[in-house]
C-alpha positions in Angstrom: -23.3 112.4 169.9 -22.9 116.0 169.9 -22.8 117.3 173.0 -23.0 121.1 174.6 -23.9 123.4 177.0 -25.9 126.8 176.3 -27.3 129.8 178.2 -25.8 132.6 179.9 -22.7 132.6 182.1 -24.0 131.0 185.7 -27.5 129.8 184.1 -25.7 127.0 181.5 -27.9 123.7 180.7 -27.1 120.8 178.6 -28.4 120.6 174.9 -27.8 117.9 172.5 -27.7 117.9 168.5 -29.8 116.1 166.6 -29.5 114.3 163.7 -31.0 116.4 161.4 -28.4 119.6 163.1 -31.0 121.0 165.1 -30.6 122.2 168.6 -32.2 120.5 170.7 -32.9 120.7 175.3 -31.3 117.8 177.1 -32.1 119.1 180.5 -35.1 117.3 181.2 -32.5 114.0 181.4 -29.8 115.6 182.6 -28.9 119.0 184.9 -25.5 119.4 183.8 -22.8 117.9 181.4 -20.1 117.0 184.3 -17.1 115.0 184.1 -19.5 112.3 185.6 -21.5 112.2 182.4 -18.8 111.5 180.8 -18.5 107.5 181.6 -19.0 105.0 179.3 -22.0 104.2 181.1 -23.6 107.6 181.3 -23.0 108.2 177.8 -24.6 105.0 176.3 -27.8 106.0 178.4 -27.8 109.0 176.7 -27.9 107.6 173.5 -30.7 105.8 174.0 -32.6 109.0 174.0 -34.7 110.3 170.7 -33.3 113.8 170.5 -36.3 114.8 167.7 -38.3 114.4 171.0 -37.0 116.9 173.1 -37.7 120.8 173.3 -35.9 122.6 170.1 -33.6 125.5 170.9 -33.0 128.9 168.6 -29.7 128.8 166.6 -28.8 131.7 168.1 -27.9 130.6 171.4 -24.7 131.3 173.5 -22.6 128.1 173.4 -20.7 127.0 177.1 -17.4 125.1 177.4 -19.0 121.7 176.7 -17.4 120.2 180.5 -18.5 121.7 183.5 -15.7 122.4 185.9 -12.7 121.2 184.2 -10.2 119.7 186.6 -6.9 120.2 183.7 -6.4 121.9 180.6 -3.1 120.5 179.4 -1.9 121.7 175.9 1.2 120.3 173.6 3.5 122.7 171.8 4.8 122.3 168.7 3.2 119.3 167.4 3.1 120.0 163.8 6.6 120.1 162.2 5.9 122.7 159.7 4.7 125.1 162.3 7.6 124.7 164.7 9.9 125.9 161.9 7.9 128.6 161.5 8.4 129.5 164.6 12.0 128.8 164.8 12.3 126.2 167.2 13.5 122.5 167.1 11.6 119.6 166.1 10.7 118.3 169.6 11.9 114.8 170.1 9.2 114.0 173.1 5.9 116.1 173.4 6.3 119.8 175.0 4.1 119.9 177.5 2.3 122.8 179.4 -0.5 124.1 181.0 -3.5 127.0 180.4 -5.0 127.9 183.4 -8.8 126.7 183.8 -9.9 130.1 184.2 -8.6 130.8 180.6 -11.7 128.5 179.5 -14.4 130.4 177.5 -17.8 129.7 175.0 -17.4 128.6 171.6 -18.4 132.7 170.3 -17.7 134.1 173.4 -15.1 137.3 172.9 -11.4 137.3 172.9 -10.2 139.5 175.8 -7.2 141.7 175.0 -5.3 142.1 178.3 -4.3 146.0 179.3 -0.4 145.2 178.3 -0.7 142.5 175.8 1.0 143.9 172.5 1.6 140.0 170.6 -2.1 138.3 170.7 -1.8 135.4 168.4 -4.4 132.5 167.3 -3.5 128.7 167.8 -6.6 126.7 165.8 -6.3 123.1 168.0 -8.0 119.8 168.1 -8.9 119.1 171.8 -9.4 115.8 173.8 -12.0 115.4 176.4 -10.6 112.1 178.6 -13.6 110.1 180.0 -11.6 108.1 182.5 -8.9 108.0 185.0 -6.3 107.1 183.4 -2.5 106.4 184.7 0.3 104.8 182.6 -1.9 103.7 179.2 -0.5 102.3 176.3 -1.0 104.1 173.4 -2.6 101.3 171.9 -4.9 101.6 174.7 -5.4 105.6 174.8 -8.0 106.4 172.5 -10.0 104.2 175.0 -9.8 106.8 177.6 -11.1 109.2 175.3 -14.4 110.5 175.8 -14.2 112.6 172.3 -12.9 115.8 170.4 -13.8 119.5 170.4 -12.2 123.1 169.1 -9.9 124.7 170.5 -8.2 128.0 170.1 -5.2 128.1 171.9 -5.2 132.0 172.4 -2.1 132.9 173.3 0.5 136.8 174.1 4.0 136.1 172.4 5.3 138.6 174.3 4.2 137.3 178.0 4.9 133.1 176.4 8.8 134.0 175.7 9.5 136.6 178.7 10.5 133.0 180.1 11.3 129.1 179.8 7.3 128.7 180.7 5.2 129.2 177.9 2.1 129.1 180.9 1.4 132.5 181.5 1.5 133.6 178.1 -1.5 130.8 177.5 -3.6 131.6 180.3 -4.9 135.0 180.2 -8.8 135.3 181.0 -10.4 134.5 177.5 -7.3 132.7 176.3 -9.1 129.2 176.0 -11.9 128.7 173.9 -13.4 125.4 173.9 -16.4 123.9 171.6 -18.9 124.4 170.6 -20.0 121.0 170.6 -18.2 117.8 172.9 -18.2 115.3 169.8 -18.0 111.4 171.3 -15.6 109.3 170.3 -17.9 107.0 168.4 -18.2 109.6 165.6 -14.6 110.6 165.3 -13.4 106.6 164.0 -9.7 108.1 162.8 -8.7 111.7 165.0 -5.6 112.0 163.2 -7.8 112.4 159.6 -9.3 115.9 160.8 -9.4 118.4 158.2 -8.8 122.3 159.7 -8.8 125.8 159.0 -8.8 129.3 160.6 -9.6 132.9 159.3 -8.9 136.2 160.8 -10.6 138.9 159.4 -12.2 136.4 156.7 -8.5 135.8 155.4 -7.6 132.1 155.6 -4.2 132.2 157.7 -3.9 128.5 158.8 -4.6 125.4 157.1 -4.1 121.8 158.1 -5.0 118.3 158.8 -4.5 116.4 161.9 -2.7 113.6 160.0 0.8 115.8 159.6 1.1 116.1 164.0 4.6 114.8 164.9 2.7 112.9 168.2 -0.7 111.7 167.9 -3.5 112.1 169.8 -2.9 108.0 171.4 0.5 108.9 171.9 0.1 112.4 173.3 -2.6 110.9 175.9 -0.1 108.0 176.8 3.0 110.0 177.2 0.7 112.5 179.8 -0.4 109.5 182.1 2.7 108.6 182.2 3.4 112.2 184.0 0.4 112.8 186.0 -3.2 111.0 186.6 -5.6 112.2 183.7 -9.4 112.5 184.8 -12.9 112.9 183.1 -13.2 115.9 181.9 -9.8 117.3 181.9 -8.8 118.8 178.4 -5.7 118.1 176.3 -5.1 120.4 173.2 -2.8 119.0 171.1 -1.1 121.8 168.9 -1.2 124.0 165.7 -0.8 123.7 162.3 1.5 126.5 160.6 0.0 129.9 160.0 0.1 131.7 163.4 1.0 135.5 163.4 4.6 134.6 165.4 5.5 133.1 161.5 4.2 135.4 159.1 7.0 136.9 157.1 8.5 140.5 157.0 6.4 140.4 160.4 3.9 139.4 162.6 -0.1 140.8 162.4 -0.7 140.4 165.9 -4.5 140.6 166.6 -5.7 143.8 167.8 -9.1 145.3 169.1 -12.3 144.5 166.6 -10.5 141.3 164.3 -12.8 138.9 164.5 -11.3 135.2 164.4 -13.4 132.3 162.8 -11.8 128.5 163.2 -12.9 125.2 162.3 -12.3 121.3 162.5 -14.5 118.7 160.5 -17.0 117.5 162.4 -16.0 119.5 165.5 -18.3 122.6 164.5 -17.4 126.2 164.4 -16.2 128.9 166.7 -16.1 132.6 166.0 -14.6 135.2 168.3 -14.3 139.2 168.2 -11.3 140.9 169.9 -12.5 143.3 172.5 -10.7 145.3 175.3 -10.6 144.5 179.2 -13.3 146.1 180.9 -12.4 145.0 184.3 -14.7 142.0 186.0 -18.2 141.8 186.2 -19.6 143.5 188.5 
């Protein structure tokens, strides 16, 4: 299944895709996409349900973070060998792990926020893992298990605030800084993770290109070495690093993203998410 949420910030309601790609209503079902719907359980009720019979929505919508209230939103540096040496940095030996704050999280479309002093805004294309279990000490043969499936990321992300330190945290978390979707695809439909074709523009100029084979840790691995670390639960979101072409690499010198570059990524399967760079504007209201 293809999973998502839609609707304005604060009014969000579950939709489902059907077979055909349409958009379709899942909310006479089900109020909300939680990290409850997530069980196995939950899920295979779901299926049982004829999408083709339930209201059609307009392409047009505004997609949600497919998870309601995510409880983690743990990401994996340098997990793709070419792209740590274009960054300069060892070949990790173990995963590098870290953490985006959950308020980072944002809509599939939804703009990219350029913070007041933020002068090194870079893109990080990402496959993400939704977990649909607790899960403590798994095997890695046993991992993918706890998965509940995949989704986009773009690991948004100020160079300048990631390196002012050892922890790369507040340079990841930055309102805006965590796009996630547009679609939560189940595991059922995603047999191999680590055969996940992948590509990002900026300004309709392709600068990263990849394939989740080439990851140094995969996705089974990356999800047993977290347990190992800390309690994983339904819902919580691991991304699971970039393939080369960021700005921090580009040769004579970075093109850091700037006000009005728009920002277009894909994964195979995963869907689509397109961002424009805007300014702060303070909160809401």
């Amino acid at each position: 299944m293809k999973l998502f949420r839609y609707g304005p910030p604060g009014e969000e309601r579950p939709g489902i895709v059907d077979k055909y790609g349409k958009l379709r209503d899942l909310s006479l079902h089900i109020s909300e996409i939680t990290a409850e719907t997530l069980a196995d359980d939950q899920l295979a009720a779901l299926q049982k349900i004829d999408p083709e019979q339930l209201p059609e929505l307009p392409a047009d919508i505004r997609y949600a973070v497919p998870v309601r209230d995510i409880g983690k939103f743990v990401a994996i540096g340098l997990n793709y060998r070419d792209h740590a040496e274009e960054a300069g940095l060892a070949i990790p030996s173990e995963p590098v792990v870290f953490f985006k704050a959950t308020t980072s999280v944002s809509g599939a479309n939804d703009p990219i926020i350029k913070p007041p002093h933020s002068t090194q805004l870079d893109w990080e294309l990402e496959l993400g893992v939704v977990i649909g279990k607790r899960t403590r000490y798994v095997s890695a043969e046993e991992a993918l298990d706890h998965v509940c499936g995949y989704c986009v990321v773009n690991d948004v992300s100020d160079r300048g605030f990631q390196f002012q330190s050892s922890q790369w945290d507040k340079g990841k978390s930055c309102d805006s800084f965590g796009p996630i979707g547009p679609w939560l695809v189940t595991r059922d439909e995603i047999p191999d993770p680590q055969n996940l074709d992948m590509w990002l523009d900026v300004n309709g100029e392709r600068r990263q290109v990849g394939n989740s084979a080439t990851m140094i840790f995969s996705v089974a691995e990356i999800v047993s070495y977290c347990s190992r670390y800390m309690t994983l639960a339904p819902g919580d979101v691991i991304c699971t690093g970039t393939p080369p072409g960021v700005s921090m690499g580009m040769k004579p010198r970075p093109k850091w993203l700037e006000i009005g570059d728009e920002v277009t990524l894909s994964i195979a399967g995963l869907g689509r998410q397109h961002h424009v760079v805007t300014a702060y504007r303070g909160l809401p209201g």
